[in-house]
C-alpha positions as CSV (number, residue, x, y, z in Angstrom):
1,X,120.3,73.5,138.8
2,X,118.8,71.7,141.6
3,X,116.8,68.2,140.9
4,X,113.8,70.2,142.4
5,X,114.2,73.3,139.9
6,X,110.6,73.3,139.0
7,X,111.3,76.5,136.6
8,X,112.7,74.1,134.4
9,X,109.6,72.8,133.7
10,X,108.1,73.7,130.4
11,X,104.9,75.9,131.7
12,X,103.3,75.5,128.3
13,X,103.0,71.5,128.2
14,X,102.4,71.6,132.7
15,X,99.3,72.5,131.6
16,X,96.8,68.9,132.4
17,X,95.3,69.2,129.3
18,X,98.0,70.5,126.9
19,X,100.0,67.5,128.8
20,X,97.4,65.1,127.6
21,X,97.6,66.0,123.9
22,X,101.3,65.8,124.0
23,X,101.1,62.8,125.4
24,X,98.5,61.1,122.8
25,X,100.4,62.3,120.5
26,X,103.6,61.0,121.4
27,X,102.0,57.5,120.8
28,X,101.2,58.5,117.4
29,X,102.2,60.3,113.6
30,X,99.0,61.9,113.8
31,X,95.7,62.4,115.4
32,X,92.2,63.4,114.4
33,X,91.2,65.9,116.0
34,X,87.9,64.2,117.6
35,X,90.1,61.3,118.9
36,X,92.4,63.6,120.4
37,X,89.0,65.1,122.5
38,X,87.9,61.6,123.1
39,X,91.1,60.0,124.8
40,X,91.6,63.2,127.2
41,X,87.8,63.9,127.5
42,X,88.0,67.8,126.9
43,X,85.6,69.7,124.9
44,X,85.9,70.9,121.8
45,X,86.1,74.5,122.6
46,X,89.2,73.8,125.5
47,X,90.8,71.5,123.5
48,X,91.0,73.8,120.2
49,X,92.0,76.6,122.5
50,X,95.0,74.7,124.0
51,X,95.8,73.3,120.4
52,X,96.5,76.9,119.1
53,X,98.9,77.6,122.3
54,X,100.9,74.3,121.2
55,X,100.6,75.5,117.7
56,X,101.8,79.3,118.4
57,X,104.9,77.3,119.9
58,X,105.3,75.1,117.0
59,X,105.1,72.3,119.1
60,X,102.3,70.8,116.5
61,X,101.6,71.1,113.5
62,X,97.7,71.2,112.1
63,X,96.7,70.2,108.8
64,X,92.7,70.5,107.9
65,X,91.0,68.7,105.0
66,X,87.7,66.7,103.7
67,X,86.2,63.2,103.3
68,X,83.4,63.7,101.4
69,X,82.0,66.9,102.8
70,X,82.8,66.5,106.1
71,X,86.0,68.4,107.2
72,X,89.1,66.4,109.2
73,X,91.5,68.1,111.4
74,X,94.7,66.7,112.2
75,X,97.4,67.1,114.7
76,X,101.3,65.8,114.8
77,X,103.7,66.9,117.2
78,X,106.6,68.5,115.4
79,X,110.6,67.7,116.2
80,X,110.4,70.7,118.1
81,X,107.4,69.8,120.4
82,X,108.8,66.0,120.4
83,X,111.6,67.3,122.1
84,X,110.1,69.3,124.2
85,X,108.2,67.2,125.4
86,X,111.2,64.4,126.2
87,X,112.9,67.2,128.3
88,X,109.7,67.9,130.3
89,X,109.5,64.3,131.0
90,X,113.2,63.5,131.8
91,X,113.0,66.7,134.3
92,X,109.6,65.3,135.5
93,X,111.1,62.2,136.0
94,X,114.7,63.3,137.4
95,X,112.2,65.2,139.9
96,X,110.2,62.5,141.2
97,X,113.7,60.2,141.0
98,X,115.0,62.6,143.5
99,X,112.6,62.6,146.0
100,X,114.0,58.6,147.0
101,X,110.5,57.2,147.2
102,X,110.0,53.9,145.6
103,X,107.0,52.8,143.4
């Protein structure tokens, strides 16, 4: 495999917004949902429709419930999608590292 194998790259996280949410929650146990949309600036609708792609691939997990009346959804990455996400970066990284260009 060449340092420039782009197929190696997870097309599910490549994705600028599912990248995003990965990232934040990387940082994190657990987000609110409404954070989540806040830090990456996506709207509700995208970002609930690129949550359920993560979710199919069990790379989060999300967990609904209520304060009062007023309902709170939740997302954690999962071990799987934690890992995932580390090998996207260290390809990402062994990419860029190869090109010889310094920073």
């Amino acid at each position: 495999m060449s340092d420039f194998d782009h197929t190696q790259l997870d097309d599910l996280i490549h994705s600028r917004i599912r990248l995003a949410v990965m990232a934040v929650l990387a940082g994190v146990e657990k987000a609110e949902f409404t954070f989540i949309r806040d830090q990456i600036k996506a709207t509700d609708g995208n970002l609930s429709t690129h949550l359920r792609k993560l979710e199919g691939k069990e790379y989060i997990t999300i967990s609904k419930r209520f304060e009062g009346r007023k309902p709170v959804t939740e997302v954690a990455l999962t071990a799987l999608g934690r890992e995932a996400f580390l090998a996207y970066l260290n390809h990402l990284e062994s990419m860029l590292g190869a090109t010889g260009l310094k920073g």
